[in-house]
C-alpha positions in Angstrom: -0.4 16.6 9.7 3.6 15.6 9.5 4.8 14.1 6.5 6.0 10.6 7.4 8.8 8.6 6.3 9.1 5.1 4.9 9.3 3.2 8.3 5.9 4.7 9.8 4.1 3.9 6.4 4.8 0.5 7.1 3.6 0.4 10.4 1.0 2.4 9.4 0.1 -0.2 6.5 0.5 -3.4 9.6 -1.9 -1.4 11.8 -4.5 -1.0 9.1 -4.3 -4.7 7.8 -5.0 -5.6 11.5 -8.2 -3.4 11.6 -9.2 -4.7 8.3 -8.7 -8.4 9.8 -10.4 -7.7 13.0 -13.2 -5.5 12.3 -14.3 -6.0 8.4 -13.2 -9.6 7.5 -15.5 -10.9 11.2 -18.1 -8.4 9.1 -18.6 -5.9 12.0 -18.1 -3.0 9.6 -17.2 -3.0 5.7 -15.4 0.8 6.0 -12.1 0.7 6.5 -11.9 4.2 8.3 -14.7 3.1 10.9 -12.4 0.0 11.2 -9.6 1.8 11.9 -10.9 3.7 14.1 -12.6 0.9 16.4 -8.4 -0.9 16.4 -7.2 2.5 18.1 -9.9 2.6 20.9 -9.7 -0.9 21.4 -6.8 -2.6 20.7 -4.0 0.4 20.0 -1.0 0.4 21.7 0.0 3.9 20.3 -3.0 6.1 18.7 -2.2 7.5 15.0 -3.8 9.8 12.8 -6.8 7.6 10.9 -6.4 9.6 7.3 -3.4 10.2 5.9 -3.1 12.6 2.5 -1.9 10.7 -0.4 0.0 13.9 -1.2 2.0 11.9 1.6 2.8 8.7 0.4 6.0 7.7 -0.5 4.8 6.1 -4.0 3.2 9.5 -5.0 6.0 10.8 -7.3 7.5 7.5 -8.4 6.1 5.9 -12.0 4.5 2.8 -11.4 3.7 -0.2 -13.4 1.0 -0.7 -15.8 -1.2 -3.2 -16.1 -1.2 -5.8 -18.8 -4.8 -6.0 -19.9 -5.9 -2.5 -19.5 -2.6 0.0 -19.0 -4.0 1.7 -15.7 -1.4 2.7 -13.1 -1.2 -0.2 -11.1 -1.4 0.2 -6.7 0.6 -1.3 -4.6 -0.6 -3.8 -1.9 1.4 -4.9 0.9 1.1 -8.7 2.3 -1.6 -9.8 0.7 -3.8 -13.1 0.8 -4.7 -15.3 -2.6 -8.1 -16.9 -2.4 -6.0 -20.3 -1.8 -4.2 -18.9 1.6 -0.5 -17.7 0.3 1.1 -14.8 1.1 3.3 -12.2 -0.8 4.9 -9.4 0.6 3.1 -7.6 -2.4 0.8 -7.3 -5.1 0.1 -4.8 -8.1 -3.7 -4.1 -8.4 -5.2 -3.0 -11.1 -8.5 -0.7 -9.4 -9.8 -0.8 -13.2 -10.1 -3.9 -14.3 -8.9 -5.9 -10.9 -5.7 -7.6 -12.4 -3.1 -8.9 -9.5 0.6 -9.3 -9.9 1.6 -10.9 -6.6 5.8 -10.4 -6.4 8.8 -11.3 -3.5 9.7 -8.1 -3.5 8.2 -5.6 0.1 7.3 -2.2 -1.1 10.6 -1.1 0.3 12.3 -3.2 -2.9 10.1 -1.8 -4.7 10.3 1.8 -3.9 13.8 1.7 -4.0 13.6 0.2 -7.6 11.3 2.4 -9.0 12.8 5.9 -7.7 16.3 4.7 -9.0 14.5 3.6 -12.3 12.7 7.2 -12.4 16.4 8.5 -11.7 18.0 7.2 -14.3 15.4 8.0 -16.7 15.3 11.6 -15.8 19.4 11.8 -16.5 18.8 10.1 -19.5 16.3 12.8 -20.3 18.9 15.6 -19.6 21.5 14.0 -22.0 
């Protein structure tokens, strides 16, 4: 599989959230990878590769946030839904203890802030 750059990880991440939408939120399926699948037979305009190695991700090598209560890495999220109906452009999840930290900022902010952050740290490091 090619590695993929930051644009077709975010259409990657849109054509996902529209499976999810369609096919697990009406309850025809709760796995996302089944989901997937069904939005590129059916409703695809362009097929793509259902699993993508996290080796391939553009956050893998970038030190993330922590969460508050229980110091896990935090995940990012992109547009998500609070229970009352807003949307962000993203949130930090905590997978441990399920903390959110909705923010302004698209992943692309955030990438950009966090491998510069990393950078300067490392030079620090070197000093």
């Amino acid at each position: 599989m090619k590695k993929i750059d930051y644009k077709e990880f975010r259409l990657r991440v849109k054509e996902v959230a529209k499976a999810r939408k369609i096919f697990i939120k009406s309850g025809i399926t709760n796995n996302i990878t089944e989901a997937f699948q069904l939005y590129q037979e059916v409703l695809a305009d362009e097929k793509m590769e259902v699993i993508v190695r996290k080796s391939q991700m553009p956050f893998e090598n970038i030190e993330r946030p922590r969460c508050d209560e229980c110091d896990s890495e935090l995940k990012l999220s992109t547009w998500p839904i609070r229970i009352d109906g807003e949307t962000y452009p993203t949130t930090w999840k905590c997978e441990n203890c399920g903390m959110e930290y909705y923010t302004e900022k698209t992943a692309e902010e955030w990438y950009m802030e966090l491998k510069n952050e990393d950078k300067r740290e490392n030079d620090q490091d070197k000093e």
